[in-house]
MMTF fields as JSON, N, C-alpha, C and O atoms, coordinates in Angstrom:
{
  "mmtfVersion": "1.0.0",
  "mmtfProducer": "UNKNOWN",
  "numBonds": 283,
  "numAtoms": 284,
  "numGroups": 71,
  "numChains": 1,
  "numModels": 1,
  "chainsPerModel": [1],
  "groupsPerChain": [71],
  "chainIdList": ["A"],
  "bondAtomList": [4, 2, 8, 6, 12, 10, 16, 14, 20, 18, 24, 22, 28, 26, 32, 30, 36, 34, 40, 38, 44, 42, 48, 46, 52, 50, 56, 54, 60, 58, 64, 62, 68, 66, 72, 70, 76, 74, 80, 78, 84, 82, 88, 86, 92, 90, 96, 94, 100, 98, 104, 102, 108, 106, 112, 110, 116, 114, 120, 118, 124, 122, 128, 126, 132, 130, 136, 134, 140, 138, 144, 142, 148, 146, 152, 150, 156, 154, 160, 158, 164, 162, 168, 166, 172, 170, 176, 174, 180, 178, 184, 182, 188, 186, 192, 190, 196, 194, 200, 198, 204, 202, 208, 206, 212, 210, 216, 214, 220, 218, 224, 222, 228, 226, 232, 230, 236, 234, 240, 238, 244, 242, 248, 246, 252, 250, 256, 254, 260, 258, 264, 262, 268, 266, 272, 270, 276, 274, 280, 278],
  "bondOrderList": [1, 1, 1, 1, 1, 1, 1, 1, 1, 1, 1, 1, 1, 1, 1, 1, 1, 1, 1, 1, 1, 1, 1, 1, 1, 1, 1, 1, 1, 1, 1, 1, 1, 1, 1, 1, 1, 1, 1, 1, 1, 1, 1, 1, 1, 1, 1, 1, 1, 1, 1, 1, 1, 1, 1, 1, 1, 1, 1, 1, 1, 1, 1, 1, 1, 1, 1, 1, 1, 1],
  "groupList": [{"groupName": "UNK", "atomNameList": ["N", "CA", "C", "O"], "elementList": ["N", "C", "C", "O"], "formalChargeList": [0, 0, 0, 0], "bondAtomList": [1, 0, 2, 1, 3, 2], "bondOrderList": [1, 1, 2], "singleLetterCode": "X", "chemCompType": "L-PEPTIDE LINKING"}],
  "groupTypeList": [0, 0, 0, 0, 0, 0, 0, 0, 0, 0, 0, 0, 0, 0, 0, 0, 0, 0, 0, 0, 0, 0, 0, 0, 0, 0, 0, 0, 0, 0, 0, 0, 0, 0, 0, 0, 0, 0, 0, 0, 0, 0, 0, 0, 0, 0, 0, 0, 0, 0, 0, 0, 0, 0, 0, 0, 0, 0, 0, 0, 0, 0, 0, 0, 0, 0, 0, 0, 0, 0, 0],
  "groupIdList": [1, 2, 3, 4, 5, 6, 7, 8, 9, 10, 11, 12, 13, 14, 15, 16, 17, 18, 19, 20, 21, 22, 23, 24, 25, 26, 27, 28, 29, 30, 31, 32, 33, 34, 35, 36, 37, 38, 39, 40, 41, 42, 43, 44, 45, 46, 47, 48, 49, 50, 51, 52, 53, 54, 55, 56, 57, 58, 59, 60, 61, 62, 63, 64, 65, 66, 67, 68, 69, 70, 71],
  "secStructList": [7, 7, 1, 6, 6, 7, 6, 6, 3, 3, 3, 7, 6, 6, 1, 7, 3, 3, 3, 6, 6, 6, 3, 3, 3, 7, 1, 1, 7, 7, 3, 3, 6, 6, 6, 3, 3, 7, 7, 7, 2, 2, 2, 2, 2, 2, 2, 1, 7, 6, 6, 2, 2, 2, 2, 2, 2, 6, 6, 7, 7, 7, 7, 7, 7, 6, 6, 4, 4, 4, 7],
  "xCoordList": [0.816, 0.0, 0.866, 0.446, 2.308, 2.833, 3.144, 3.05, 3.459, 3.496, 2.53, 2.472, 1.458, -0.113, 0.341, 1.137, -0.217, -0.379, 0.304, -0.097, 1.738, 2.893, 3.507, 3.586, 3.798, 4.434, 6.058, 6.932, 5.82, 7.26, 7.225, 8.223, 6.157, 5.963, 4.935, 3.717, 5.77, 4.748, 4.79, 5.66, 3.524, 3.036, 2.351, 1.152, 2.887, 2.214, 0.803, 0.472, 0.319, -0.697, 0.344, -0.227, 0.957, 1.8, 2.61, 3.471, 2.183, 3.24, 4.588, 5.278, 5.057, 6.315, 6.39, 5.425, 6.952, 7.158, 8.408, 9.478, 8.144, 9.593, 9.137, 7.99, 10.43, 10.411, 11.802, 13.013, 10.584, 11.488, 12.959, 13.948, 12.758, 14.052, 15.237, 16.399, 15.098, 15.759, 16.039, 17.157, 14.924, 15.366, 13.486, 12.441, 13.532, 12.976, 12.524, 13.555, 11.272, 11.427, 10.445, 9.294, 10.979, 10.67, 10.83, 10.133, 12.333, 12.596, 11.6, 11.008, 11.699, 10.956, 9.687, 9.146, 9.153, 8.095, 6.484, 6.024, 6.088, 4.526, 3.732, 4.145, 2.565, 1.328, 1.023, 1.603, 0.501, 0.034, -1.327, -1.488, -2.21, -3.978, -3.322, -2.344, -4.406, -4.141, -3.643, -3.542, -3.274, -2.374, -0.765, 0.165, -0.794, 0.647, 1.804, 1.275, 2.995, 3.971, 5.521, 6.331, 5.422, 6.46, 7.882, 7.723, 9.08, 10.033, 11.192, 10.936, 12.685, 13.711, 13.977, 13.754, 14.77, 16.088, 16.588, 16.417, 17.29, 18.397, 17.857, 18.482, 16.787, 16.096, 15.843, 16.374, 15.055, 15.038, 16.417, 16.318, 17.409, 18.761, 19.027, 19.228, 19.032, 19.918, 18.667, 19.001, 17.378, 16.78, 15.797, 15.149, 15.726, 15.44, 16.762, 17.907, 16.404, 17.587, 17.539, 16.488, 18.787, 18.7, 17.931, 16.759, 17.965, 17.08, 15.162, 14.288, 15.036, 13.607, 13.332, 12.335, 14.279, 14.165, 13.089, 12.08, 13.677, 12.73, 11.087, 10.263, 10.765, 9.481, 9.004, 7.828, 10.049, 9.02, 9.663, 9.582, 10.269, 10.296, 9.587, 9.424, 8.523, 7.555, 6.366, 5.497, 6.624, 5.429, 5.778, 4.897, 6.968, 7.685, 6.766, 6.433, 6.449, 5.882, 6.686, 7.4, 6.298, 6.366, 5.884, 4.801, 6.561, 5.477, 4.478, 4.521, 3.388, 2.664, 2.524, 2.64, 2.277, 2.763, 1.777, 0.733, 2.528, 2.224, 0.578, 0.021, 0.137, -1.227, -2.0, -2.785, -1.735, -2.295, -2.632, -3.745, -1.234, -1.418, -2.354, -2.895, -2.348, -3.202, -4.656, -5.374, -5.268, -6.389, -6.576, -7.702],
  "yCoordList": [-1.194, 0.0, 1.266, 2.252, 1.316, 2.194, 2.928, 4.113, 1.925, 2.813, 2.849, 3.517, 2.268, 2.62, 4.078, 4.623, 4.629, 6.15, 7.264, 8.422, 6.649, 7.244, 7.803, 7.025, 8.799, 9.499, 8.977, 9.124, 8.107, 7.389, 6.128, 5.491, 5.433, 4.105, 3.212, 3.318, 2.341, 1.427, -0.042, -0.617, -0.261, -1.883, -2.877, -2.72, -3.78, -4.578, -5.74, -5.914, -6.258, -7.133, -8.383, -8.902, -8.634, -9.91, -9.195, -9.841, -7.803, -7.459, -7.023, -6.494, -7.015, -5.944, -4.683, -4.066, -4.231, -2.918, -2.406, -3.003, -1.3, -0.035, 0.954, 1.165, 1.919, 3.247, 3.977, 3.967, 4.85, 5.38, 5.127, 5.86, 3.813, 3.099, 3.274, 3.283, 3.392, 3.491, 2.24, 1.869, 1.55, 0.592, -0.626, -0.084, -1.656, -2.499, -3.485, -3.805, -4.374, -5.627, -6.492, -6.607, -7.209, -7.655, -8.768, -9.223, -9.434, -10.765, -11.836, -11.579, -12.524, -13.919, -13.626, -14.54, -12.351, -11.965, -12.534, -12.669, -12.713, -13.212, -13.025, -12.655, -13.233, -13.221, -14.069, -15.071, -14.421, -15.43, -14.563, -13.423, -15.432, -14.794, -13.037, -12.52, -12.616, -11.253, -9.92, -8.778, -10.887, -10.15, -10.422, -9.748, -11.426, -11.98, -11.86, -12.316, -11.504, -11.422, -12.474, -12.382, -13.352, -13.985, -14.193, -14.959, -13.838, -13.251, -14.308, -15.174, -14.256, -15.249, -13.621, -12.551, -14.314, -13.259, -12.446, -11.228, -13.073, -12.538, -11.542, -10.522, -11.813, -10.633, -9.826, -8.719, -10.088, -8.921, -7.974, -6.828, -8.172, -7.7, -6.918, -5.705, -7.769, -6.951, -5.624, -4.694, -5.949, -5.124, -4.038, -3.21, -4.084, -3.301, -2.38, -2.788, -1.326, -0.588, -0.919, -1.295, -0.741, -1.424, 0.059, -0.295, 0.824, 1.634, 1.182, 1.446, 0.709, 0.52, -0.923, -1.355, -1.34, -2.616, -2.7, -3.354, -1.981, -1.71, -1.661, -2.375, -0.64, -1.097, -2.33, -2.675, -2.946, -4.545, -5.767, -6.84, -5.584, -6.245, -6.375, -7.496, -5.278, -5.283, -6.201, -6.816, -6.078, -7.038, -8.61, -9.389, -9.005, -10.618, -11.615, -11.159, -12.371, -12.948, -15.034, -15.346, -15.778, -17.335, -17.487, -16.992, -18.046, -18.951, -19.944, -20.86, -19.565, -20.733, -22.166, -22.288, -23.295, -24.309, -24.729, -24.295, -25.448, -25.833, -26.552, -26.613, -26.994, -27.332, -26.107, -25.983, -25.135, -23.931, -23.101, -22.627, -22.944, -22.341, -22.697, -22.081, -24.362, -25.0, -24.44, -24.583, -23.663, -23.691, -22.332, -21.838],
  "zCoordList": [0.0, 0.0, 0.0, -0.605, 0.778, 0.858, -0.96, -1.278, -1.729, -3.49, -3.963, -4.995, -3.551, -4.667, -4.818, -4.054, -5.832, -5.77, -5.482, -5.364, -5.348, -4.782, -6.298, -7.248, -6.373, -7.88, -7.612, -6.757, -9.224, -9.552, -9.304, -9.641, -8.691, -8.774, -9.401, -9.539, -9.723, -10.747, -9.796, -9.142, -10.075, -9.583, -10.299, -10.526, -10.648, -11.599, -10.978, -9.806, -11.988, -11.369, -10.639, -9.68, -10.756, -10.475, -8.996, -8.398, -8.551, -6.998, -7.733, -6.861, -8.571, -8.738, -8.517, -8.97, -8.137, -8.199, -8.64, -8.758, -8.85, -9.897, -9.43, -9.034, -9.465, -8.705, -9.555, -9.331, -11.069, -11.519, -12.04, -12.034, -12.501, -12.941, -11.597, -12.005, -10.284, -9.653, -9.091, -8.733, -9.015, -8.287, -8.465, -8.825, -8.233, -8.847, -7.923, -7.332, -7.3, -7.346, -7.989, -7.566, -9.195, -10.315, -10.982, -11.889, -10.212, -10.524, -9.371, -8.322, -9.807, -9.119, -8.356, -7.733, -8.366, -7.783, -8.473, -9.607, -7.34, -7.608, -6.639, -5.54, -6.875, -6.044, -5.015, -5.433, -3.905, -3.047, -2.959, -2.524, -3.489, -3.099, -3.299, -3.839, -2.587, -2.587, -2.176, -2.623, -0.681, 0.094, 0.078, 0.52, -0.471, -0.027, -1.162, -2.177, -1.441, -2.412, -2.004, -1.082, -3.074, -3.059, -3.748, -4.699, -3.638, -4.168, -3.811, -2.975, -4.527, -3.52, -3.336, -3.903, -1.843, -1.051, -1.782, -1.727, -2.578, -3.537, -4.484, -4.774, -4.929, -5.84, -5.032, -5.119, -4.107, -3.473, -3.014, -3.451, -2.39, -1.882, -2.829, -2.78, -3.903, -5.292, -6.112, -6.845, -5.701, -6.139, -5.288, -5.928, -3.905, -2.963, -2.707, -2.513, -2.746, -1.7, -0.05, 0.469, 0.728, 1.971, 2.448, 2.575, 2.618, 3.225, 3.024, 3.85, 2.146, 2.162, 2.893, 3.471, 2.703, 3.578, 5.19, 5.452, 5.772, 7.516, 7.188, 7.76, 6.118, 5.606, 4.907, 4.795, 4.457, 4.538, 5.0, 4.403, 6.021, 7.342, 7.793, 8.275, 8.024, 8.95, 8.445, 9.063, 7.194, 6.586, 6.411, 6.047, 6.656, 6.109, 6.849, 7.943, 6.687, 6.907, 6.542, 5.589, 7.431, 7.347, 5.612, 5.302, 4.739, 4.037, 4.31, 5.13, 3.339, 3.696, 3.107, 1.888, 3.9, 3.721, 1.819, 1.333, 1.461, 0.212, -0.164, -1.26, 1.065, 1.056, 0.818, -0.122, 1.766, 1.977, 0.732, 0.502, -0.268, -1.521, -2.61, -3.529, -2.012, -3.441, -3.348, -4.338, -1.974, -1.807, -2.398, -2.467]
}
């Protein structure tokens, strides 16, 4: 929620986001239902700046178990 509507950011249907060609997260990213975004580490690291990081910390969350997704 924090980039909806935020000037300079783009969000795709799939949970990516871009910010003004500055910075990106775009690789391995996907959806879980509708709240949830799933990414590896590494894309993220290399494509978050560490300053934005503390803001989605707060959101990290367990995966959910593989039964769970199928539903």
């Amino acid at each position: 929620m924090k980039y909806q509507g935020s000037s300079g950011f783009n969000i795709m249907d799939d949970g990516s986001v871009r910010y003004l060609g500055y910075w990106g997260l775009d690789r391995s990213t996907s959806r879980i239902g509708n709240e949830l975004l799933s990414t590896y580490i590494g894309d993220f690291a290399e494509g978050v700046p560490f300053e934005e990081w503390p803001h989605w910390k707060q959101y990290a969350v367990e995966p959910p178990s593989l039964e769970a997704r199928k539903r």
